[in-house]
MOPAC internal coordinates of N, CA, C and O (Angstrom, degrees):
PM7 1SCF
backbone

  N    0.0000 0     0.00 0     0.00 0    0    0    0
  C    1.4466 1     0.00 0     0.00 0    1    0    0
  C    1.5184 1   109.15 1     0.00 0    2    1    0
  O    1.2310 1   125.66 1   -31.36 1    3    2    1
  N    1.3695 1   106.73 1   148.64 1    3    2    1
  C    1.8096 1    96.33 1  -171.73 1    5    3    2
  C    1.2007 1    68.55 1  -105.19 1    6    5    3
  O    1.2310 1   137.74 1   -20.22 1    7    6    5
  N    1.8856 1    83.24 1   159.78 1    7    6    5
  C    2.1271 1   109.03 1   152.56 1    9    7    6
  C    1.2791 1   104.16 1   -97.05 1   10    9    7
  O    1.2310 1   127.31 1    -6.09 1   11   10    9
  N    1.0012 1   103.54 1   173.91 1   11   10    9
  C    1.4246 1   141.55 1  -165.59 1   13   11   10
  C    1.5303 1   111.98 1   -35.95 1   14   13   11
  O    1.2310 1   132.42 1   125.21 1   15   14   13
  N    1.3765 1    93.62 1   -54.79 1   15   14   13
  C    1.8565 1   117.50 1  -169.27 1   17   15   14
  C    2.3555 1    89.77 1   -66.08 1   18   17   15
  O    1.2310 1   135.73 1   111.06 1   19   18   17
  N    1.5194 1    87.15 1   -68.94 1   19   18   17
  C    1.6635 1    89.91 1   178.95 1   21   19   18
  C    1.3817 1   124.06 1   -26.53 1   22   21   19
  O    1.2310 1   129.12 1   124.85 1   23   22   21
  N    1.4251 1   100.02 1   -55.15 1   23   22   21
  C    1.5160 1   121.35 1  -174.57 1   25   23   22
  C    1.6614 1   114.99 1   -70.34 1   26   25   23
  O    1.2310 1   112.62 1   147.15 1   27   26   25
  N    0.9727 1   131.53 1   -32.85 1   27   26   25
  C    1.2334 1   154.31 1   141.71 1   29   27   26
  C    1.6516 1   115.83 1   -41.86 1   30   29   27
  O    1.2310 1   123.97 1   138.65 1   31   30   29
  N    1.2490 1   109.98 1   -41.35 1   31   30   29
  C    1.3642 1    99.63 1   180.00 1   33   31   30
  C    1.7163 1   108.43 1   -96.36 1   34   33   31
  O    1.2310 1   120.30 1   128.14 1   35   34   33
  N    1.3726 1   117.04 1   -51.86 1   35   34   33
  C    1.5759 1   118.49 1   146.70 1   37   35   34
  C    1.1127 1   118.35 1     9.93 1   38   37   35
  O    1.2310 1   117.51 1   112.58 1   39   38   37
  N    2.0539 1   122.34 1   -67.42 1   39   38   37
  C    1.2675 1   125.65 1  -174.79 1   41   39   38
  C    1.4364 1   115.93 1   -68.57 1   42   41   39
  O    1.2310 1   115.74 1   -23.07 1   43   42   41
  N    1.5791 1   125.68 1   156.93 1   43   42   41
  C    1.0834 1   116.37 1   148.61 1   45   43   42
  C    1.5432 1   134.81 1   -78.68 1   46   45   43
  O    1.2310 1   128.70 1   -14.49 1   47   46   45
  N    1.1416 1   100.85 1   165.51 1   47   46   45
  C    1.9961 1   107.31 1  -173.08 1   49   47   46
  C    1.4657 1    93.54 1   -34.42 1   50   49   47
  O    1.2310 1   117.09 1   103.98 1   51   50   49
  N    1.6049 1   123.14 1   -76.02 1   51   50   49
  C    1.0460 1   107.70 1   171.82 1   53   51   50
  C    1.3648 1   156.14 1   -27.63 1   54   53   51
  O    1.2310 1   135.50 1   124.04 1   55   54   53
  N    1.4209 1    87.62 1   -55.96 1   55   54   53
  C    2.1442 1    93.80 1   171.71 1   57   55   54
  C    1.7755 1   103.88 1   -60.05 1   58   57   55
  O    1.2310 1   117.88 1   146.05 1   59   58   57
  N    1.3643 1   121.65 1   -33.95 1   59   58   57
  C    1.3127 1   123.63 1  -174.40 1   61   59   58
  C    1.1189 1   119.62 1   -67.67 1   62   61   59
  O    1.2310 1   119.56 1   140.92 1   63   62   61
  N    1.9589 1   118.45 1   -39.08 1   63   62   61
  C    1.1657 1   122.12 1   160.38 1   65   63   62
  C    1.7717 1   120.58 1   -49.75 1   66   65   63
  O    1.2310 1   126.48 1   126.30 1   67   66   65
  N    1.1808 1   105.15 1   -53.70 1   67   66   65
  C    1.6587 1   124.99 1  -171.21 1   69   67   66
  C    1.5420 1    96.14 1   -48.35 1   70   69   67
  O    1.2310 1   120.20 1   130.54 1   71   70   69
  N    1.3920 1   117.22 1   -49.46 1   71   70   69
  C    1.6259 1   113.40 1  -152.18 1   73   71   70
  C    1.5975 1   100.14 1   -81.83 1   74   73   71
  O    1.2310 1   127.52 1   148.33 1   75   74   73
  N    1.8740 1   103.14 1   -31.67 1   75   74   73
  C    1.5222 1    89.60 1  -175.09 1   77   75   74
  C    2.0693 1   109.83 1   -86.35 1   78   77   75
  O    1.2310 1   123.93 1   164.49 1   79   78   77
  N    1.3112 1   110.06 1   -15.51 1   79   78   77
  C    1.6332 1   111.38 1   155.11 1   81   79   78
  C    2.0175 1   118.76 1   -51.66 1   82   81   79
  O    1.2310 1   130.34 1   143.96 1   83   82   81
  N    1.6446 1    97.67 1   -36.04 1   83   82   81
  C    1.7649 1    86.33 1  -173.24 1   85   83   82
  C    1.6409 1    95.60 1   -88.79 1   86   85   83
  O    1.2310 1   117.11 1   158.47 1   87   86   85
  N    1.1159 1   123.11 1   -21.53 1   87   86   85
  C    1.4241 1   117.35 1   177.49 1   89   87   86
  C    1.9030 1   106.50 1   -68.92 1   90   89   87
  O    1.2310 1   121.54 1   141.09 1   91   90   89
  N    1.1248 1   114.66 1   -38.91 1   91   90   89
  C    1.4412 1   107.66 1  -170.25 1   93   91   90
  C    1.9013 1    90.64 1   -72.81 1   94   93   91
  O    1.2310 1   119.19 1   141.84 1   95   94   93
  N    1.1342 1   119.15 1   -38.16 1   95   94   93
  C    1.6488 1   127.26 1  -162.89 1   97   95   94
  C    1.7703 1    91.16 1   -77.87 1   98   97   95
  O    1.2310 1   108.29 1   154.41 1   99   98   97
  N    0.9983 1   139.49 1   -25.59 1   99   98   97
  C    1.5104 1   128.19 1   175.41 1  101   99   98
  C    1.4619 1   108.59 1   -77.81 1  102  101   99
  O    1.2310 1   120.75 1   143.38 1  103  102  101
  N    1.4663 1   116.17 1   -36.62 1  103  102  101
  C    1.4212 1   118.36 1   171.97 1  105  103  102
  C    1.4891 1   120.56 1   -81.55 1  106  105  103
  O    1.2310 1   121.10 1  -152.18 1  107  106  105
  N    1.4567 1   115.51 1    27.82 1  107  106  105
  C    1.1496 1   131.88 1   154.49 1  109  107  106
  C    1.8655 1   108.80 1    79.15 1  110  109  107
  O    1.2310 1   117.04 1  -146.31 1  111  110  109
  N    1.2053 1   123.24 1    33.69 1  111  110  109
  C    1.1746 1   137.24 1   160.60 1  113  111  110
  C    1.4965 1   123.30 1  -113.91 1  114  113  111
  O    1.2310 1   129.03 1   -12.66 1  115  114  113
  N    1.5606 1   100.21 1   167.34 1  115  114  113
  C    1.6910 1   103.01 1  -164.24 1  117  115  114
  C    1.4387 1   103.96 1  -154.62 1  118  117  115
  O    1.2310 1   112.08 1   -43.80 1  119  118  117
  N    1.6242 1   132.54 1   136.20 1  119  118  117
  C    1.1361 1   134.69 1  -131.26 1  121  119  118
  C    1.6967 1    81.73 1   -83.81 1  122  121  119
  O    1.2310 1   122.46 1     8.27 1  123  122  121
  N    1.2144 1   112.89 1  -171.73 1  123  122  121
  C    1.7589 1   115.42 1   168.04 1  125  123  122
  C    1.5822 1    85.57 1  -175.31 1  126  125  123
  O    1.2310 1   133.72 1   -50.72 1  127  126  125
  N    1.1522 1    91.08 1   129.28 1  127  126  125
  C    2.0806 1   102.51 1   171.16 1  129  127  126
  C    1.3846 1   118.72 1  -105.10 1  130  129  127
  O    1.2310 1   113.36 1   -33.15 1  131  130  129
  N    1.1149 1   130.15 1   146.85 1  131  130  129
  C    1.6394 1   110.14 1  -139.27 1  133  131  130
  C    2.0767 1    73.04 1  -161.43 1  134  133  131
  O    1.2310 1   133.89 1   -55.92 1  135  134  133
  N    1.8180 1    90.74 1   124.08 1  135  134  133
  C    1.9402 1    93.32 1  -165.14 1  137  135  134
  C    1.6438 1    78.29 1  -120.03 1  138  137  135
  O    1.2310 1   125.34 1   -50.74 1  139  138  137
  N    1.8619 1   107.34 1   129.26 1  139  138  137
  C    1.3156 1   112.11 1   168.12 1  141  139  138
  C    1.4248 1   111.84 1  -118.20 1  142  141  139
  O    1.2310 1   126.23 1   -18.16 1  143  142  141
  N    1.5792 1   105.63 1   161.84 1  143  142  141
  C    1.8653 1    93.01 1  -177.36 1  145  143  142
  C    2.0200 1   102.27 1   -69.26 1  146  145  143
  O    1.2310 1   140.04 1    -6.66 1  147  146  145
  N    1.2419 1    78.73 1   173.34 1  147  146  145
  C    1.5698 1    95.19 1  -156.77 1  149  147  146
  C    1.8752 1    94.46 1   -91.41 1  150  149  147
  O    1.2310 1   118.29 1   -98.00 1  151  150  149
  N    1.1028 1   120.87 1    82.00 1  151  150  149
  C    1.5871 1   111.03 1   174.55 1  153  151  150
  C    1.1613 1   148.09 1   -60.38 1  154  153  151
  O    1.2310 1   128.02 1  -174.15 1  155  154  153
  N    2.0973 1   102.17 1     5.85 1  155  154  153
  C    1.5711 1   118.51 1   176.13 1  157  155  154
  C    1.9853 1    93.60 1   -75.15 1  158  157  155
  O    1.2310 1   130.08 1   155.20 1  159  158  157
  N    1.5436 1    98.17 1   -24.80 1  159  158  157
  C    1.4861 1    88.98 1  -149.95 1  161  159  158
  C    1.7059 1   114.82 1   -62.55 1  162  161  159
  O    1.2310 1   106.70 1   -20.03 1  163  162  161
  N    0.9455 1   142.34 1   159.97 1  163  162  161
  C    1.4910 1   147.55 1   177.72 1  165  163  162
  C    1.5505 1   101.83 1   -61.46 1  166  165  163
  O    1.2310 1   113.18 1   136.97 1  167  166  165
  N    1.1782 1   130.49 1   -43.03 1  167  166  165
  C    1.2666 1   112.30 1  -158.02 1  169  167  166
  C    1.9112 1   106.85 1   -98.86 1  170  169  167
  O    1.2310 1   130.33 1   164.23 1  171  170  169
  N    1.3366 1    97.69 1   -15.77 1  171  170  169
  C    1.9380 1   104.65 1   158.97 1  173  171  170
  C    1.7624 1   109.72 1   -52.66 1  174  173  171
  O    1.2310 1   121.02 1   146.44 1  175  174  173
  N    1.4480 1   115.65 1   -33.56 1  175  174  173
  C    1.0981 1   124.22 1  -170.54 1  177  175  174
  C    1.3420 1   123.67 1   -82.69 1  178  177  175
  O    1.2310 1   129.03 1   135.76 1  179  178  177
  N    1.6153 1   100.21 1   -44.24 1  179  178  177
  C    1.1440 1   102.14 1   166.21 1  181  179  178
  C    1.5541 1   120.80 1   -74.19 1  182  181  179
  O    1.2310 1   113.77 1   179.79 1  183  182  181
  N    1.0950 1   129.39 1    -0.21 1  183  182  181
  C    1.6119 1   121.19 1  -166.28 1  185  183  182
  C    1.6346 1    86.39 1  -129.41 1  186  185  183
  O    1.2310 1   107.60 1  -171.93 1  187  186  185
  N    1.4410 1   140.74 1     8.07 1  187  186  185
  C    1.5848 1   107.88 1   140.83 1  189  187  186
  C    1.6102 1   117.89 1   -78.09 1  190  189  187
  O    1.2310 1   123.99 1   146.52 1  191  190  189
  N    1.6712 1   109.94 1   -33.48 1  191  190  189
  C    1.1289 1   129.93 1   171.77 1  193  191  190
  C    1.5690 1   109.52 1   -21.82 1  194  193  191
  O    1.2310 1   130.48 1    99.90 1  195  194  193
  N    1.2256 1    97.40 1   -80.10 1  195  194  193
  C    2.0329 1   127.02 1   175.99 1  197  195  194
  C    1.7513 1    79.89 1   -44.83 1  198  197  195
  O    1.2310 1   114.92 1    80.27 1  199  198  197
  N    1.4114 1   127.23 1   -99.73 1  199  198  197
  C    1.3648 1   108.06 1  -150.53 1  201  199  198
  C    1.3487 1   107.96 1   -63.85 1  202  201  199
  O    1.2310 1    95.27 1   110.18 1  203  202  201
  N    0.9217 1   160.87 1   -69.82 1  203  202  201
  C    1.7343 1   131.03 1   165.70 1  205  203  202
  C    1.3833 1   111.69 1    15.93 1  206  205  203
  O    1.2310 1   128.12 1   109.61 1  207  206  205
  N    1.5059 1   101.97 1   -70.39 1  207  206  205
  C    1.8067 1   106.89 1  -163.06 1  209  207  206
  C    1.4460 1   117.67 1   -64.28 1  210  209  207
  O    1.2310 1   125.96 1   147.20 1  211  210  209
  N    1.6142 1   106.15 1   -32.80 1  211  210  209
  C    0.9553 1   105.52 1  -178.18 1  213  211  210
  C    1.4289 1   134.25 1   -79.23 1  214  213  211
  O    1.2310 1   127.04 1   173.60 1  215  214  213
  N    1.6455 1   104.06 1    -6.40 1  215  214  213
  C    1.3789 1   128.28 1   153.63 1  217  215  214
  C    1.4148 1   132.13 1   -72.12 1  218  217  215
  O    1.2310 1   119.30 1  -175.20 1  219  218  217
  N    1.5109 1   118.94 1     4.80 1  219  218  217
  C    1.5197 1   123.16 1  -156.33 1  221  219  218
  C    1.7031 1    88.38 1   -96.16 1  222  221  219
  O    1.2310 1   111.89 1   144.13 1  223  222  221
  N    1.1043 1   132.89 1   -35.87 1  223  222  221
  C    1.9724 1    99.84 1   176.51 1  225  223  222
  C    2.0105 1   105.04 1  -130.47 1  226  225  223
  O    1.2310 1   131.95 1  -137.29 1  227  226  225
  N    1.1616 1    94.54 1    42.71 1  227  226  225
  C    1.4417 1   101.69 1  -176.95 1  229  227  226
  C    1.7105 1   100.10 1   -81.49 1  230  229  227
  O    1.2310 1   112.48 1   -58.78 1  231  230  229
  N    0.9186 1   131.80 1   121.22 1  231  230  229
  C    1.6024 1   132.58 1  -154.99 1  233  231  230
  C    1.8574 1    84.19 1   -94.22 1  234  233  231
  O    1.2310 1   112.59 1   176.21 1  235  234  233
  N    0.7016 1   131.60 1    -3.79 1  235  234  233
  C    1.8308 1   127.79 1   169.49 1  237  235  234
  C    1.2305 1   104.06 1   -76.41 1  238  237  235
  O    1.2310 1   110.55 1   144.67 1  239  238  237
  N    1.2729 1   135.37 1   -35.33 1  239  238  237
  C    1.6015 1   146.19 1  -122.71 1  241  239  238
  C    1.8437 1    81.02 1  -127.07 1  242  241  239
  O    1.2310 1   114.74 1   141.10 1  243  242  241
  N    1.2560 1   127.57 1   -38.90 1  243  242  241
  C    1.3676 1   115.36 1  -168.74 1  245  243  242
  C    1.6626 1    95.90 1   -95.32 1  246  245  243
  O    1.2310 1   112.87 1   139.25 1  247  246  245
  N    1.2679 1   131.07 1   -40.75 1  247  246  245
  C    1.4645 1   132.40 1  -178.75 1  249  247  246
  C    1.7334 1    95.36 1   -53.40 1  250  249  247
  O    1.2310 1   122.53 1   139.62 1  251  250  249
  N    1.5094 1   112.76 1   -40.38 1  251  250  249
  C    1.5543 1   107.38 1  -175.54 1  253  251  250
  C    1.3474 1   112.31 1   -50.18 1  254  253  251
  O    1.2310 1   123.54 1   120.57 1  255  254  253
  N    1.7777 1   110.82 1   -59.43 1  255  254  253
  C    1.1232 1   121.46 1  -131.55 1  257  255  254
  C    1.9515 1    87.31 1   -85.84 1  258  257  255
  O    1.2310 1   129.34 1   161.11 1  259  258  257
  N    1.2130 1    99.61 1   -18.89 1  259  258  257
  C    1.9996 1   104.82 1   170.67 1  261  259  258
  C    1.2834 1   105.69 1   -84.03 1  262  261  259
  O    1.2310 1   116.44 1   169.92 1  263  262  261
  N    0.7093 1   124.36 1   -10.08 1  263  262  261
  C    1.8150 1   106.94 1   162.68 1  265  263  262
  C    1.7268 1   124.61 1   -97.31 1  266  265  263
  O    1.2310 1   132.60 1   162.89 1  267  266  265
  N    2.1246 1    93.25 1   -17.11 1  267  266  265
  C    1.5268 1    76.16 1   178.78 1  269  267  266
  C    1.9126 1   104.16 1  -103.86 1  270  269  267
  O    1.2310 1   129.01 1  -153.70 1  271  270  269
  N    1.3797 1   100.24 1    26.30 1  271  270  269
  C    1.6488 1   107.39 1   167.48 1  273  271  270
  C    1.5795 1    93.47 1   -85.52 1  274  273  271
  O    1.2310 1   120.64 1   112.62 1  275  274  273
  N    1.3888 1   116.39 1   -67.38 1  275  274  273
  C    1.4520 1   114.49 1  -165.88 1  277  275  274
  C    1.3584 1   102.64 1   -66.83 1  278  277  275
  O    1.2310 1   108.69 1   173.32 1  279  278  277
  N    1.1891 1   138.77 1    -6.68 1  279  278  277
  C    1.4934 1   107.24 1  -177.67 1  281  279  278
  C    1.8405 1   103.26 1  -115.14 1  282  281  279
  O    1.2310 1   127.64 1  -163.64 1  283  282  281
  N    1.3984 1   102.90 1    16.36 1  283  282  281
  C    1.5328 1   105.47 1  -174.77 1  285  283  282
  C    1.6919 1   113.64 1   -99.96 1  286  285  283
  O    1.2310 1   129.78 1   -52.97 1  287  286  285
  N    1.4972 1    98.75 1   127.03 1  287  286  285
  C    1.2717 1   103.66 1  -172.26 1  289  287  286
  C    1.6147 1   114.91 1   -72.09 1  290  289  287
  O    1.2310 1   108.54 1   -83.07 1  291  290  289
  N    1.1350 1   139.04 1    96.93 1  291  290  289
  C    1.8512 1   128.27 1   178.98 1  293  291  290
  C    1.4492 1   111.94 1  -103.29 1  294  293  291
  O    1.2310 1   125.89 1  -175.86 1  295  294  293
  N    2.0148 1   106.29 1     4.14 1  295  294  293
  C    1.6733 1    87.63 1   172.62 1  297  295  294
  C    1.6398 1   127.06 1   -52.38 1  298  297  295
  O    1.2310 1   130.13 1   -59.06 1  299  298  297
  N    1.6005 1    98.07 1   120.94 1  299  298  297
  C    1.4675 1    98.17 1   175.51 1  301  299  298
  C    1.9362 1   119.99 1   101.68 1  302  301  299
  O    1.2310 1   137.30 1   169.98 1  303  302  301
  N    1.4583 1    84.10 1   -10.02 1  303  302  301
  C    1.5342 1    96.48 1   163.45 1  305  303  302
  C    1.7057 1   126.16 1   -58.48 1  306  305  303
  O    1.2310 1   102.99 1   -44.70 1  307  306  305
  N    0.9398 1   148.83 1   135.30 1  307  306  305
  C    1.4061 1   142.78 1   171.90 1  309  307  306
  C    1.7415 1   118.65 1   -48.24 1  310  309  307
  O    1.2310 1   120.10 1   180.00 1  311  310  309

């Protein structure tokens, strides 16, 4: 009889993947793939840059950023 560790190694990547997918799927979950921009890339960088800038005297953007000073809780913050 194998243990656990044996039996475990026995399988392939695959079968190991599969068994621990129907175990997460019996406990009532389901995979979801979730695609984000890539932020090493140069041009992620350049286009927060641009909206940044384009936020620097937008009087919406400063009324925002004063309301979420006054309404932000930091008691106890460092």
């Amino acid at each position: 009889m194998f243990h656990g560790t044996e039996l475990a190694m026995s399988l392939t990547v695959t079968q190991r993947v599969r068994k621990h997918r129907e175990v997460l799927r019996a406990a009532g979950l389901k995979p979801v793939q979730i695609w984000l921009p890539d932020t090493q890339r140069e041009s992620f960088k350049q286009r927060c840059k641009s909206e940044c800038l384009s936020l620097v005297d937008d009087p919406h953007e400063a009324e925002t950023l004063a309301w979420i000073a006054e309404a932000a809780d930091t008691d106890g913050w460092v």
